[in-house]
LUMNU-283930 format. One line per 8 residues: number of its first residue (from 1); their letters; for each residue x, y negated, z of N, C-alpha, C, O. Coordinates in nm, 2 decimals. Layout:
BEGIN
NUM> A> X Y Z X Y Z X Y Z X Y Z  ...
***
This chain:
BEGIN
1> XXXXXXXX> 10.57 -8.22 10.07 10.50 -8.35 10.06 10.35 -8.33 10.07 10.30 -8.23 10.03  10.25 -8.45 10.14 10.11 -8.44 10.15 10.08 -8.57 10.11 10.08 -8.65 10.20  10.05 -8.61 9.96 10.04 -8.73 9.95 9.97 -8.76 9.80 9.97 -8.68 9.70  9.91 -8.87 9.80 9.79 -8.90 9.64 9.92 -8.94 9.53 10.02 -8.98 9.60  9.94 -8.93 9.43 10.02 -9.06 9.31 9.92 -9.04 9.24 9.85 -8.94 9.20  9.91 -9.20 9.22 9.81 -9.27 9.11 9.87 -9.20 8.99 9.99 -9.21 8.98  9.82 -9.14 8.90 9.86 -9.15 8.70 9.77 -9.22 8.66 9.80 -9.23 8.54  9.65 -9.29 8.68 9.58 -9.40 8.60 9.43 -9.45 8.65 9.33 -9.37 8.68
9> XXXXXXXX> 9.43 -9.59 8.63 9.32 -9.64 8.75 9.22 -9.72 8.60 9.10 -9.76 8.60  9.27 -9.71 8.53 9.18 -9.78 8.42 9.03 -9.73 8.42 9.01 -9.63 8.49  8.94 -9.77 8.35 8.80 -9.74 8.31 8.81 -9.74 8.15 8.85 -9.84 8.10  8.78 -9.66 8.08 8.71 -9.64 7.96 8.77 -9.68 7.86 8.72 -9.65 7.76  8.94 -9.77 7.85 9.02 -9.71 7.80 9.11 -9.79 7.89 9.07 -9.87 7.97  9.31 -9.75 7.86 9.35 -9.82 7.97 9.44 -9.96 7.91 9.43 -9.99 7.79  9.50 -10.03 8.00 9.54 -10.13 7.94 9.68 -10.14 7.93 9.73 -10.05 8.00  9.75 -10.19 7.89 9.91 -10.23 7.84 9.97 -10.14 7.95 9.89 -10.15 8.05
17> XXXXXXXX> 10.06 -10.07 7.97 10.14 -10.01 8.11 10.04 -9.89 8.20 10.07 -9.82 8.29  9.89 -9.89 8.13 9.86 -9.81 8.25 9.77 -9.73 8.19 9.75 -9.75 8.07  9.72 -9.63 8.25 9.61 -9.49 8.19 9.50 -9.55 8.29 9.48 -9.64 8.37  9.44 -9.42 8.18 9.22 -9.39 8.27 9.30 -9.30 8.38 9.41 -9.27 8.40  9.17 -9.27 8.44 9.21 -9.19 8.54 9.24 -9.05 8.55 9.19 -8.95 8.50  9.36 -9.08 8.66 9.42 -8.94 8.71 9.46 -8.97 8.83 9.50 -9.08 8.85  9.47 -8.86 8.92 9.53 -8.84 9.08 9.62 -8.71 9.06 9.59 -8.62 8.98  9.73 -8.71 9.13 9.77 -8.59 9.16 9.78 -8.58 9.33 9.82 -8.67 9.40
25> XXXXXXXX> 9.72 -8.48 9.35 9.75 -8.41 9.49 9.83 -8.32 9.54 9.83 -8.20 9.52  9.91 -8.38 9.63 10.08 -8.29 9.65 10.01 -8.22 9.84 9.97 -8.31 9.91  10.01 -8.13 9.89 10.03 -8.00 9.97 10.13 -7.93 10.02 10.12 -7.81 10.02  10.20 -7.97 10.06 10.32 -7.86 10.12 10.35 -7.79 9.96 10.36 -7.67 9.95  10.35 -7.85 9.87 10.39 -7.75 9.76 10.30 -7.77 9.63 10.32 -7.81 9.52  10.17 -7.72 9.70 10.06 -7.70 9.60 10.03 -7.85 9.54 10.04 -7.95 9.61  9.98 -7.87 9.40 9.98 -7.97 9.33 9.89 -7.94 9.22 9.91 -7.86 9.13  9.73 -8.03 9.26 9.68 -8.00 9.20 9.62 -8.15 9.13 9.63 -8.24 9.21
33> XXXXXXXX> 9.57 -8.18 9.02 9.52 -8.31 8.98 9.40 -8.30 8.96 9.33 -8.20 8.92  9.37 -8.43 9.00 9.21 -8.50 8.97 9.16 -8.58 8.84 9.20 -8.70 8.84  9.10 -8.55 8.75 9.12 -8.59 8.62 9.24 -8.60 8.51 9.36 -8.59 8.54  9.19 -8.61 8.37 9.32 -8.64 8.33 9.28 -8.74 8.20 9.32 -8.70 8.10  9.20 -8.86 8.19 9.22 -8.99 8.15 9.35 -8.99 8.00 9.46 -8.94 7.99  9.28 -9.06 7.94 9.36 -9.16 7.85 9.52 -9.15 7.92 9.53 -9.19 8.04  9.63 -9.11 7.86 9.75 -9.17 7.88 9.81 -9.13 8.01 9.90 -9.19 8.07  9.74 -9.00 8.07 9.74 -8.96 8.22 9.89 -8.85 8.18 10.00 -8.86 8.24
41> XXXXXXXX> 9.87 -8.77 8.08 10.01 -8.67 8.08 10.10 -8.74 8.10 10.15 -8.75 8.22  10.16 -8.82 7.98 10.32 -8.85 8.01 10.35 -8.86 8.18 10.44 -8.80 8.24  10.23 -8.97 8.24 10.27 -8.98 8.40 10.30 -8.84 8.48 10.40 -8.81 8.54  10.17 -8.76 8.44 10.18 -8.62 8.51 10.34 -8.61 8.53 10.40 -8.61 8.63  10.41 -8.59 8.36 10.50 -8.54 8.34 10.61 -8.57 8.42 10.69 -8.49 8.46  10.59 -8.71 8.43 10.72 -8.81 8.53 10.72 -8.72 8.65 10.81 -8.64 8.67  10.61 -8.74 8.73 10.60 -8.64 8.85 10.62 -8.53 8.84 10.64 -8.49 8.95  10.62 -8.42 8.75 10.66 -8.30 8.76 10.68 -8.24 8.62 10.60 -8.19 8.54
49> XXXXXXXX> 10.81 -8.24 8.62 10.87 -8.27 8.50 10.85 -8.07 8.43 10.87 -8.03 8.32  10.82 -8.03 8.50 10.77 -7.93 8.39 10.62 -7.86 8.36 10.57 -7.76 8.31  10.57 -7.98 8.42 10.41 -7.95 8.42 10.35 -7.85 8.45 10.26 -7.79 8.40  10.43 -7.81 8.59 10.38 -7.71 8.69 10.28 -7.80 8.78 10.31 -7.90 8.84  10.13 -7.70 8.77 10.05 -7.73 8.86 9.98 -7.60 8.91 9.97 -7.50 8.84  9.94 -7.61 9.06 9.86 -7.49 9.06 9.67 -7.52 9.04 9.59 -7.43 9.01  9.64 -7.63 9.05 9.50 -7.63 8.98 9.49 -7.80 8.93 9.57 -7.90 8.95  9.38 -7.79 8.88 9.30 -7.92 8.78 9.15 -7.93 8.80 9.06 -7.85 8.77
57> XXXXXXXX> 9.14 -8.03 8.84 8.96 -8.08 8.84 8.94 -8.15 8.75 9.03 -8.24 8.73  8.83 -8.16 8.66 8.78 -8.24 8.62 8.61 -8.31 8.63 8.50 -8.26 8.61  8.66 -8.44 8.67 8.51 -8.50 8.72 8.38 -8.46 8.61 8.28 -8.40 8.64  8.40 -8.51 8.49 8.30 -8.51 8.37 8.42 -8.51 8.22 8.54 -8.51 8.20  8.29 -8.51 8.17 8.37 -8.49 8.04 8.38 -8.61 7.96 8.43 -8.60 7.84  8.35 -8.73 8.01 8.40 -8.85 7.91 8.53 -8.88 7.90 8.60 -8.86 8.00  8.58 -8.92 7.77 8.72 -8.89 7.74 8.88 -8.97 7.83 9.00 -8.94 7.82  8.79 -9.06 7.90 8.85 -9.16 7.97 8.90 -9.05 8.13 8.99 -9.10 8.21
65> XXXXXXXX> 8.84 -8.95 8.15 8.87 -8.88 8.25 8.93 -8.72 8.22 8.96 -8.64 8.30  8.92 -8.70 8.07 8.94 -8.58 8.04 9.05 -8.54 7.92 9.10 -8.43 7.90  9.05 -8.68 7.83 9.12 -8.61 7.73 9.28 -8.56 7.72 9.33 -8.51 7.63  9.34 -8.59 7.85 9.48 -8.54 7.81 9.46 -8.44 7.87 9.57 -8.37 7.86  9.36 -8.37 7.94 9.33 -8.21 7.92 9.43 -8.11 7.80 9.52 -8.03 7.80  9.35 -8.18 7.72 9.38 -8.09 7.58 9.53 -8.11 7.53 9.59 -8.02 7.47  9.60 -8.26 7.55 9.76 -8.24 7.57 9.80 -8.11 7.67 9.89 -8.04 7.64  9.73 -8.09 7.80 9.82 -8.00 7.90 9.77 -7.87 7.80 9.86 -7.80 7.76
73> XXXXXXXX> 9.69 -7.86 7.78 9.63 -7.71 7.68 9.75 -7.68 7.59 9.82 -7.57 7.58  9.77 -7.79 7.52 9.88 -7.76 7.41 10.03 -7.72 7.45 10.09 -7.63 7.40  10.09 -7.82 7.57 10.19 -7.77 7.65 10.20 -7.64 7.69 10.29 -7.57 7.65  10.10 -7.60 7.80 10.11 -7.45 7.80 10.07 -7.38 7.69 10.13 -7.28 7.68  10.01 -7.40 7.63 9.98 -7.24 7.48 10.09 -7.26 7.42 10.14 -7.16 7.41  10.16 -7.37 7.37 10.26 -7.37 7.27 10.45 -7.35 7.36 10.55 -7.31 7.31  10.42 -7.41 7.51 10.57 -7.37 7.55 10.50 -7.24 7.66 10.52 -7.30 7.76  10.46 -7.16 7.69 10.45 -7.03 7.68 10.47 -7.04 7.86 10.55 -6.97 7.91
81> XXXXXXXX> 10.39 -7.11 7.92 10.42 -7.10 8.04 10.31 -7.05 8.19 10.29 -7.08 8.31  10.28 -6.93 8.05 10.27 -6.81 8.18 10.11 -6.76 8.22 10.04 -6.73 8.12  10.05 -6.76 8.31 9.90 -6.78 8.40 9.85 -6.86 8.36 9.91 -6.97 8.34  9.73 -6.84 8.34 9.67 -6.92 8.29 9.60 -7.00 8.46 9.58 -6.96 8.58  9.58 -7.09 8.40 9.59 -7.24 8.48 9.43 -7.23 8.56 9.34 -7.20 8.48  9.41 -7.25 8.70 9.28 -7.26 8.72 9.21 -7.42 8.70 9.25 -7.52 8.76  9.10 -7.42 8.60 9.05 -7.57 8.59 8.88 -7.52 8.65 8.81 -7.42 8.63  8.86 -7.65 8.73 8.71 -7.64 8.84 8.64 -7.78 8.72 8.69 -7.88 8.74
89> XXXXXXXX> 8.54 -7.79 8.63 8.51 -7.88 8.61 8.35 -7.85 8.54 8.30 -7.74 8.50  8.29 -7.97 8.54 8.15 -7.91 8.46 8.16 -7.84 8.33 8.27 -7.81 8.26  8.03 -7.80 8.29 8.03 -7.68 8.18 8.09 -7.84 8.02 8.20 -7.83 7.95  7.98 -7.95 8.02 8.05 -8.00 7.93 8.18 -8.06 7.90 8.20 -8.12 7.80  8.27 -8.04 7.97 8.40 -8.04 7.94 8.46 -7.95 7.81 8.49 -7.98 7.69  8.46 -7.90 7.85 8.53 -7.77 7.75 8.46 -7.80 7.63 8.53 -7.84 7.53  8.32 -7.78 7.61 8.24 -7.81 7.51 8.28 -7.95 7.46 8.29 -7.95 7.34  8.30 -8.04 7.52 8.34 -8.14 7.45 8.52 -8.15 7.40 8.54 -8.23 7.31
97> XXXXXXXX> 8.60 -8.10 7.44 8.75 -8.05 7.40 8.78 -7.99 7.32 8.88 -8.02 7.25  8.67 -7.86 7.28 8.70 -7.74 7.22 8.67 -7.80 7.09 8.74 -7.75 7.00  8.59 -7.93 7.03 8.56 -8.02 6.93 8.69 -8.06 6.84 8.70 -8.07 6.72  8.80 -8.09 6.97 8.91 -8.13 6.90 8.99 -8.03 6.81 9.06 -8.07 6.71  8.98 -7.95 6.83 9.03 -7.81 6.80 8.96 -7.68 6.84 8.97 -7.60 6.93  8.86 -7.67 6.69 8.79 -7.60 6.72 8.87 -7.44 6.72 8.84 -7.34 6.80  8.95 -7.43 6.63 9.03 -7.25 6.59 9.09 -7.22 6.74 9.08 -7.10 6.76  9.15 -7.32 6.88 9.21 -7.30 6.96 9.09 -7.27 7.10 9.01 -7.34 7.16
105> XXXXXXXX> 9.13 -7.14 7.13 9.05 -7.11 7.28 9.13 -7.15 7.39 9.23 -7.10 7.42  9.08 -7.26 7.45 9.04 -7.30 7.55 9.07 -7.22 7.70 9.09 -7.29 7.80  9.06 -7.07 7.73 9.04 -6.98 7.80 9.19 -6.91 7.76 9.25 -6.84 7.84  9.24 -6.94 7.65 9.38 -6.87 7.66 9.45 -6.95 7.77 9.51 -6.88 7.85  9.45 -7.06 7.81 9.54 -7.17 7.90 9.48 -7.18 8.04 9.55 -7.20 8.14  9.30 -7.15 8.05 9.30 -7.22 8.19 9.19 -7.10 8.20 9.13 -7.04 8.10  9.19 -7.08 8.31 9.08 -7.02 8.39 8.98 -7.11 8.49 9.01 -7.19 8.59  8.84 -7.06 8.41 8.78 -7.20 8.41 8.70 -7.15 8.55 8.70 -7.04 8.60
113> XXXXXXXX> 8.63 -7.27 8.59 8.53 -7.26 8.74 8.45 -7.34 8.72 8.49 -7.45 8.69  8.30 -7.30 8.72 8.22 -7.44 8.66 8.21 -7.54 8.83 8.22 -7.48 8.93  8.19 -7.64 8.83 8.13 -7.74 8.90 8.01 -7.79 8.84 7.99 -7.81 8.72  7.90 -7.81 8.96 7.91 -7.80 9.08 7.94 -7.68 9.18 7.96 -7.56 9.15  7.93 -7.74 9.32 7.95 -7.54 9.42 8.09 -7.62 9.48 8.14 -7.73 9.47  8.10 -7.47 9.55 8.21 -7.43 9.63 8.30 -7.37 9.62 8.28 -7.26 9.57  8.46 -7.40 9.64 8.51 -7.27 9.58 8.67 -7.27 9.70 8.68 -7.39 9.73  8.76 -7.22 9.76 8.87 -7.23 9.76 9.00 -7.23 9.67 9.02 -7.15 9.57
121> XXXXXXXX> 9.06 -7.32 9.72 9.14 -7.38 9.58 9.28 -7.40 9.71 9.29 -7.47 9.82  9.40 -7.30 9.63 9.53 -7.33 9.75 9.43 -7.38 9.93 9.34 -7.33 10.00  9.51 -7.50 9.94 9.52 -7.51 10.10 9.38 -7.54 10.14 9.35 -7.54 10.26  9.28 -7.58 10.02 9.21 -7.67 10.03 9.08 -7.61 10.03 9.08 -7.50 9.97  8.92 -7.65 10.09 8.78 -7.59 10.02 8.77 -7.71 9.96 8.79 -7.82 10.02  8.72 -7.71 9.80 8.64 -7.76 9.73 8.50 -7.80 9.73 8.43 -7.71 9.68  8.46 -7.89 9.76 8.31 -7.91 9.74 8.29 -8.00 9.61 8.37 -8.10 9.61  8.23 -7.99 9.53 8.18 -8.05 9.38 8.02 -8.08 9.41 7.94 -7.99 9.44
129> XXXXXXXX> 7.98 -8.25 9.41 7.85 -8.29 9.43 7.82 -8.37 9.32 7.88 -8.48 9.30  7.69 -8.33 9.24 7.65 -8.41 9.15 7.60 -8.57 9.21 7.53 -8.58 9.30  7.68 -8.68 9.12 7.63 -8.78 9.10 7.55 -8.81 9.01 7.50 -8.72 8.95  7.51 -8.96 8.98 7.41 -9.01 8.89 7.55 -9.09 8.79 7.64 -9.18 8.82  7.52 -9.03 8.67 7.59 -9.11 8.62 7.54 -9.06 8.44 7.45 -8.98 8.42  7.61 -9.11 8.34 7.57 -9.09 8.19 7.58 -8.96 8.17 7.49 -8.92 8.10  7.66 -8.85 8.21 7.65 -8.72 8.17 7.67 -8.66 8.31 7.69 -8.74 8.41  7.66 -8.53 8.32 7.68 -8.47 8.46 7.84 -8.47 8.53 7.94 -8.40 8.50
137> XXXXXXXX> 7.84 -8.57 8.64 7.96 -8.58 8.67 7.94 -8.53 8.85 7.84 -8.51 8.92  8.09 -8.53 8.87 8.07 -8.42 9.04 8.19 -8.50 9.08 8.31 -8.50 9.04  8.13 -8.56 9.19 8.22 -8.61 9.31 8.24 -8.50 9.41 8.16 -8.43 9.46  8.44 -8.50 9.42 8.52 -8.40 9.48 8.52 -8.43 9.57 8.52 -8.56 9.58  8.54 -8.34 9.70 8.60 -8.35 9.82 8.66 -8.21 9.88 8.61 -8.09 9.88  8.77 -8.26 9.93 8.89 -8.16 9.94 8.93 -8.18 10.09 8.96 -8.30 10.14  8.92 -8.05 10.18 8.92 -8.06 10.28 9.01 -7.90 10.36 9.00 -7.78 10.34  9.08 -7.94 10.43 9.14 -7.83 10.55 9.15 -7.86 10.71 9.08 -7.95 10.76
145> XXXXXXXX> 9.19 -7.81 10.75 9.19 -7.80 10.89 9.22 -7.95 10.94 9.17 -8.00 11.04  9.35 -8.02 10.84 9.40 -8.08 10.90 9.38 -8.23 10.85 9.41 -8.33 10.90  9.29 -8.22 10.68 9.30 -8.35 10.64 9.14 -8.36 10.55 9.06 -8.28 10.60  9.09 -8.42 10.46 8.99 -8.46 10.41 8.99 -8.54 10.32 8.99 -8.65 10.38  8.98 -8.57 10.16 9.00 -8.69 10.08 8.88 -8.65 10.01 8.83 -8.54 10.02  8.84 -8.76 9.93 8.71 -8.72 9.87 8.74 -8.79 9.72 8.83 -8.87 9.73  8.69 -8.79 9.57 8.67 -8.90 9.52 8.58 -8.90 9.40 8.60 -8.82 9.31  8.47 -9.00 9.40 8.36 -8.99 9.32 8.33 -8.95 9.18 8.22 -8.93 9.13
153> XXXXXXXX> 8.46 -8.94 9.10 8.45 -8.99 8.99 8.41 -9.13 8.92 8.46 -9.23 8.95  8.32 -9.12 8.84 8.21 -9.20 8.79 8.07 -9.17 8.86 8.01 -9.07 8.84  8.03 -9.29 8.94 7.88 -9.29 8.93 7.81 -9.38 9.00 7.86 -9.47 9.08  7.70 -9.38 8.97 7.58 -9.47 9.03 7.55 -9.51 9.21 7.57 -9.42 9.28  7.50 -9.61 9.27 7.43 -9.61 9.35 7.37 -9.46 9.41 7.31 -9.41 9.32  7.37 -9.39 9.51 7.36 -9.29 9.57 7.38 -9.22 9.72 7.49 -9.18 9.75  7.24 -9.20 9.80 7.28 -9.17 9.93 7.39 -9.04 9.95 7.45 -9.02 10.06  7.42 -8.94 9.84 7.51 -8.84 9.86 7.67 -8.88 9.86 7.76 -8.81 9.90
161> XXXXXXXX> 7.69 -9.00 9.82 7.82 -9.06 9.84 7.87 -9.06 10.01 7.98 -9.01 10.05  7.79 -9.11 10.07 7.81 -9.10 10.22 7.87 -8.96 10.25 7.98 -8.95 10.30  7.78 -8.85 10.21 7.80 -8.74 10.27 7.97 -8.67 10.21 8.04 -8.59 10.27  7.99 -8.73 10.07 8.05 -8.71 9.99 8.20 -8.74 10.05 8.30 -8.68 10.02  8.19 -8.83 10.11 8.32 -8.91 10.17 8.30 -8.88 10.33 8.40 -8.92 10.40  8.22 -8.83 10.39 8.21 -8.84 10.58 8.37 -8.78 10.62 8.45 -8.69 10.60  8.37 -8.92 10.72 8.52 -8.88 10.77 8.63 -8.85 10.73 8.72 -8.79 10.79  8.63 -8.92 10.57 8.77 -8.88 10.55 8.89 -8.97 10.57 8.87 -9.09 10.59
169> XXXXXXXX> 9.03 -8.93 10.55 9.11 -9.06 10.54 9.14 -9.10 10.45 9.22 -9.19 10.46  9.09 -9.04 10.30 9.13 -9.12 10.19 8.99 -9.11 10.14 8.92 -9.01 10.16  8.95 -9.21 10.09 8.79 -9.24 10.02 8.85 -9.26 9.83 8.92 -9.36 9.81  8.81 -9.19 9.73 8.88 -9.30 9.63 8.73 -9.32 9.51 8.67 -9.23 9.45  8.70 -9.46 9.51 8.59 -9.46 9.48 8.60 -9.55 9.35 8.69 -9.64 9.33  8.49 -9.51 9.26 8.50 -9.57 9.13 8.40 -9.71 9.17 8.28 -9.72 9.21  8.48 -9.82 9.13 8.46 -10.01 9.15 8.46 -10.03 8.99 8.55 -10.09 8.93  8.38 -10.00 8.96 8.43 -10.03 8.79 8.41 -10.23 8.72 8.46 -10.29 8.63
177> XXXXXXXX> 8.29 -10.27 8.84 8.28 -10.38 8.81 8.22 -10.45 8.67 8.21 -10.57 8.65  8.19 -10.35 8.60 8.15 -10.42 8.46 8.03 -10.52 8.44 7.92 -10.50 8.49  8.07 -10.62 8.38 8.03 -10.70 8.39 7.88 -10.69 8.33 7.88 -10.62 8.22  7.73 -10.73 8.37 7.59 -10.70 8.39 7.55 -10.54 8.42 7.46 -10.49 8.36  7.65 -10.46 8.53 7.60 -10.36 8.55 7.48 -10.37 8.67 7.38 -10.30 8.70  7.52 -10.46 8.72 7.43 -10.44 8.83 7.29 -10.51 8.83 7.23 -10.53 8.94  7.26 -10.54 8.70 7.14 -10.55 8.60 7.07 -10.44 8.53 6.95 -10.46 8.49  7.15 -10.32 8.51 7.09 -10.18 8.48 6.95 -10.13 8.50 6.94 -10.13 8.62
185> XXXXXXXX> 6.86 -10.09 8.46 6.76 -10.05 8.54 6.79 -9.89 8.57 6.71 -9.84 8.65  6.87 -9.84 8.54 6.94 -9.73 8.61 7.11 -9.70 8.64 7.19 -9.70 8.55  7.14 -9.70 8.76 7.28 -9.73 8.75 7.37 -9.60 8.78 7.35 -9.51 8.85  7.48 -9.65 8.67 7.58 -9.51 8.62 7.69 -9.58 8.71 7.75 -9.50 8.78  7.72 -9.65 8.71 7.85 -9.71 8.83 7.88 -9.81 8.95 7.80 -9.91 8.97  7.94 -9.80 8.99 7.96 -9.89 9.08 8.01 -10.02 9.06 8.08 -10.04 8.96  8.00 -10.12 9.18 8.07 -10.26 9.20 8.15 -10.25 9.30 8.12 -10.16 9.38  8.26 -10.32 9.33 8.38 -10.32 9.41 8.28 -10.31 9.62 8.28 -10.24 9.72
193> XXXXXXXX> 8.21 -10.42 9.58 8.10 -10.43 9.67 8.00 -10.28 9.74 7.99 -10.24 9.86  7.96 -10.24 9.59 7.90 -10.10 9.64 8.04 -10.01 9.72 8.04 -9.96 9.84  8.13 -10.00 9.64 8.25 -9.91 9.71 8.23 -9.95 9.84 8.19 -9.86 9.91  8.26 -10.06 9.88 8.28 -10.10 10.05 8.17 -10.02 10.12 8.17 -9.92 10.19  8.08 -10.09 10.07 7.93 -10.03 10.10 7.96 -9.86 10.16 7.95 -9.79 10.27  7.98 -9.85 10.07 7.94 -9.66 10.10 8.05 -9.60 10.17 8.02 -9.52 10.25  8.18 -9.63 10.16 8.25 -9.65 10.24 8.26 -9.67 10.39 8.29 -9.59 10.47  8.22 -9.78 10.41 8.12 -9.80 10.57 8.05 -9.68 10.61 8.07 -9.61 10.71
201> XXXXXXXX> 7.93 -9.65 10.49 7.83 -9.57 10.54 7.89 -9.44 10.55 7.82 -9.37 10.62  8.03 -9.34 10.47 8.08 -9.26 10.49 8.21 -9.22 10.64 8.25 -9.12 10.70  8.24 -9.41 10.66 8.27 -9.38 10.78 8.45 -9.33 10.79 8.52 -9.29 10.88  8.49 -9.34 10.63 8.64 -9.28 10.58 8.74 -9.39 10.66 8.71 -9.51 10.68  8.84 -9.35 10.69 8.91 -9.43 10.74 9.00 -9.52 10.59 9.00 -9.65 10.58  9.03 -9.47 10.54 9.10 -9.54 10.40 9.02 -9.56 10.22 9.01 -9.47 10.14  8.98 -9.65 10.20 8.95 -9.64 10.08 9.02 -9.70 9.96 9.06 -9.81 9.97  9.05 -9.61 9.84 9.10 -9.66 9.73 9.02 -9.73 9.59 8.97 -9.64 9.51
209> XXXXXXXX> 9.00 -9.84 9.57 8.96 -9.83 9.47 9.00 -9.80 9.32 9.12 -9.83 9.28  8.90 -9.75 9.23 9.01 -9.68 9.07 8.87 -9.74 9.02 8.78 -9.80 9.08  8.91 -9.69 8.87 8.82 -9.70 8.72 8.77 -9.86 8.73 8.66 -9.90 8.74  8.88 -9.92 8.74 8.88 -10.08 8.68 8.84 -10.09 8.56 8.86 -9.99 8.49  8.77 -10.22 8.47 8.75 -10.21 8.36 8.80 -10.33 8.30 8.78 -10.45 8.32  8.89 -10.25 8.20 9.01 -10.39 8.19 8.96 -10.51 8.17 8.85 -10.56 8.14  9.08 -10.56 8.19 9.00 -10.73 8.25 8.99 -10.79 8.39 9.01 -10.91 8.44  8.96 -10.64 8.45 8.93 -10.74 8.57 9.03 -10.74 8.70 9.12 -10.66 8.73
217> XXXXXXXX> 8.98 -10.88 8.79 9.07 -10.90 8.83 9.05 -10.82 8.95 8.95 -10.83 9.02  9.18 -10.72 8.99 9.19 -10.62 9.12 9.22 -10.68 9.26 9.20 -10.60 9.35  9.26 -10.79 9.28 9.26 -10.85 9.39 9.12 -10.89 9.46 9.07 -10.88 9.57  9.09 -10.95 9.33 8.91 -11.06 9.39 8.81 -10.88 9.41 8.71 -10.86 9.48  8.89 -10.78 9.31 8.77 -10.65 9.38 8.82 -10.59 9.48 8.75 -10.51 9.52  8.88 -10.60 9.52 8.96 -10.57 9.64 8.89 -10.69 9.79 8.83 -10.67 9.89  8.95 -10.78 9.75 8.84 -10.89 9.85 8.69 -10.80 9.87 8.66 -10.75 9.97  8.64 -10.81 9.74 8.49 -10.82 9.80 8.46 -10.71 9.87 8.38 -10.71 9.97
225> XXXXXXXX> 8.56 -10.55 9.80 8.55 -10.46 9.85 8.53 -10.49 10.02 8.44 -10.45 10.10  8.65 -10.58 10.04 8.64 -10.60 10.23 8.54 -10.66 10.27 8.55 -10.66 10.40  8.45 -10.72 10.23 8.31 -10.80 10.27 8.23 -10.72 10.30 8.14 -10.75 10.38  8.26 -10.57 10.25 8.16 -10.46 10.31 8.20 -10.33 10.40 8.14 -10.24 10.45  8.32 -10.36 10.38 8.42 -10.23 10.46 8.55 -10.27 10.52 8.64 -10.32 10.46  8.56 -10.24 10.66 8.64 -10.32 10.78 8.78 -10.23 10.77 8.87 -10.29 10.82  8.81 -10.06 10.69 8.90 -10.06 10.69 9.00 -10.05 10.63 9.06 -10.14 10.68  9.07 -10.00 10.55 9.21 -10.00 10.48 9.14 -10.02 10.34 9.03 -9.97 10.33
233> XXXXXXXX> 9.19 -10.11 10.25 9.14 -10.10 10.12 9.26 -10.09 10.04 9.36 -10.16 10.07  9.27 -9.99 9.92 9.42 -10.02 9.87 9.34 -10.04 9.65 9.24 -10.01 9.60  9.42 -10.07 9.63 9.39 -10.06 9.45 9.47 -9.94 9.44 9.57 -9.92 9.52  9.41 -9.84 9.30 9.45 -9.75 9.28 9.55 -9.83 9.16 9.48 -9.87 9.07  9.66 -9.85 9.14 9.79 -9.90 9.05 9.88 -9.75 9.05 9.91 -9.67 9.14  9.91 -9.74 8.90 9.98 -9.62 8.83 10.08 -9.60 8.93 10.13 -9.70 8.97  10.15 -9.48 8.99 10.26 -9.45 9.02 10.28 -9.51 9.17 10.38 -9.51 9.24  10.12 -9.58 9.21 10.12 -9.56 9.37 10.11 -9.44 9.44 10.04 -9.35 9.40
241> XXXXXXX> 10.18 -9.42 9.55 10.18 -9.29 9.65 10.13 -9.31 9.76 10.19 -9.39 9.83  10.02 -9.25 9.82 9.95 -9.24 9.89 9.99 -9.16 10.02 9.93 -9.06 10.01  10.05 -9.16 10.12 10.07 -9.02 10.20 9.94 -8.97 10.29 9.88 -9.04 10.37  9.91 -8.88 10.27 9.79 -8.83 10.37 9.83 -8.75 10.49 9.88 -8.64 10.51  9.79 -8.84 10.57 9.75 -8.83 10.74 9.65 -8.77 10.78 9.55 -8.77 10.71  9.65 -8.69 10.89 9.59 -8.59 10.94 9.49 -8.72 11.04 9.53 -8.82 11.10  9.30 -8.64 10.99 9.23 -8.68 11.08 9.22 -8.75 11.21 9.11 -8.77 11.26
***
């Protein structure tokens, strides 16, 4: 299989039926996830019912993108399953996890890789690019011979978004939409609008939008999304599958 499933599109916490954010990334095999959000495990688990993965990204360390980390931590240390786990994420992650349980190391379960940088990961090169956002967060992009997905995390207004997403066919960009953000005098997120926006200017053939903030309505961001971007717009909805097409 080469394809995205949604585990959770919410923002900052999730709402009735659904989690914060998580992606999983399926490879000929390899399966690795993109955040892990509020209420993101149990989903994990649906899709892979023994919580085999070969890696884990994490965008930043706000809990809305990170905390069922420390559920997967507990699964492997306590059911005994093996290598420890490669996780690529900034340095405050861990520092903010290791809080929950301070007696438990962190380094017994995952083998960590800081982001930002470069690294190879299974099929894929990693690139990790700092955004602007409330703490240090790193927009991914995951690239091989044959395909290209990118996705921002959390973040602000920014010409490295373009570069962040060039030519891919899946764009998945955070539309968080909250209401007087775009009154900020520094901005930590985006509008459904900006997604299109940069989208355009990255030139991706597909874009997803995630990190809704509940409440709002995903169709009318979806609209506006298209007011700025002519091609594929999809909502990121729990337990959507995505298939990825070659360039």
């Amino acid at each position: 299989m080469r394809q995205v499933t949604v585990l959770g599109s919410c923002g900052a916490y999730p709402e009735p039926g659904r989690a914060c954010s998580g992606f999983l990334v399926e490879w000929d095999g390899f399966r690795l996830v993109l955040d892990l959000g509020y209420a993101t495990l149990p989903r994990l688990l649906s899709h892979c019912p023994d919580g085999a993965l070969d890696a884990v990204v994490i965008t930043h360390e706000h809990p809305d993108h990170c905390i069922d980390l420390h559920g997967l931590f507990r699964m492997r240390f306590y059911g005994g399953n093996g290598a420890r786990l490669p996780l690529y994420c900034t340095p405050g992650v861990l520092s903010r996890l290791s809080g929950l349980e301070p007696e438990a190391d962190l380094h017994t379960v995952f083998d960590v890789h800081e982001l930002p940088g470069t690294h190879s990961i299974g099929p894929f090169e990693l690139t990790g690019v700092l955004l602007p956002h409330y703490v240090p967060n790193v927009g991914v992009r995951l690239q091989n011979a044959q395909i290209a997905l990118a996705y921002t995390g959390d973040t602000g207004p920014d010409p490295l978004l373009a570069e962040l997403g060039r030519d891919t066919d899946l764009y998945i960009v955070d539309a968080t939409d909250r209401k007087g953000e775009l009154q900020q005098p520094h901005r930590n997120l985006l509008s459904a609008e900006e997604a299109g926006h940069w989208a355009t200017r990255a030139g991706t053939r597909r874009l997803m939008l995630t990190h809704f903030w509940p409440g709002t309505d995903r169709p009318a961001s979806a609209a506006t999304a298209r007011s700025t971007f002519n091609g594929e717009v999809l909502i990121a909805d729990e337990d959507l599958v995505v298939p990825l097409d070659p360039i």
